[in-house]
N, C-alpha and C positions, 0 to 999 in steps of 0.2 A: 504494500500500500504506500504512495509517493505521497506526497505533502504538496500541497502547492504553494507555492511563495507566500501568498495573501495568510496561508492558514498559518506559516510558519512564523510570519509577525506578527497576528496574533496572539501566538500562545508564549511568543518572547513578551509583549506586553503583557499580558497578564502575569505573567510570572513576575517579570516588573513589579506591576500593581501587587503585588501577591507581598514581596518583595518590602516597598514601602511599609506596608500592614504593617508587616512583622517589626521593620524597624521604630512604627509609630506606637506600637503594643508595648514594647520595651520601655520607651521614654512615659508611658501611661505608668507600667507598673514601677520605672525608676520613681516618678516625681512622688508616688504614693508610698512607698519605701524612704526614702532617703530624709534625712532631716536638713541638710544642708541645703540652699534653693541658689540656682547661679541667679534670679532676677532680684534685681534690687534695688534702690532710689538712691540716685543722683544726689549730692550734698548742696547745690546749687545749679543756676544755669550754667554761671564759669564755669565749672568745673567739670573737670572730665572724670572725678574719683567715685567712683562708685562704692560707696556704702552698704553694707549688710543690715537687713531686715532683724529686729528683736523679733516678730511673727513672721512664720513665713508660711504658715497654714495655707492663706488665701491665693498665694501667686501659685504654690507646688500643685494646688487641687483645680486652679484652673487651667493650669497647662497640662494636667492629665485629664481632667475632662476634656480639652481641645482635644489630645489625640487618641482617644476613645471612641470619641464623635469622628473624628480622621477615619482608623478603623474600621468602623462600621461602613461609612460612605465609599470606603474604596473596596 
């Protein structure tokens, strides 16, 4: 059984898509694990220093909600 060109970029995309998932699942169950969070708030406009969160509940559970929601959709 021969593949035809069309079918065989197909199924490299979705393996792709497949692909993503997996890496966006990771980052779900990382940000829901980990206590450390890389987003954080700016000290000012000047500045370019990034400061660490005393809470970081709400950034880590919305960046794992994003890619949850990521998951599903692909």
């Amino acid at each position: 059984m021969t593949m035809s060109i069309d079918q065989k970029l197909m199924y490299a995309f979705r393996g792709w898509i497949a692909f993503v998932a997996f890496m966006d699942l990771g980052v779900a169950f990382r940000s829901f694990i980990e206590k450390r969070c890389f987003l954080g708030e700016y000290a000012d406009d000047k500045s370019d220093q990034l400061i660490e969160q005393s809470d970081t509940t709400l950034p880590r559970s919305v960046l794992g909600m994003y890619s949850i929601l990521s998951v599903i959709k692909l």
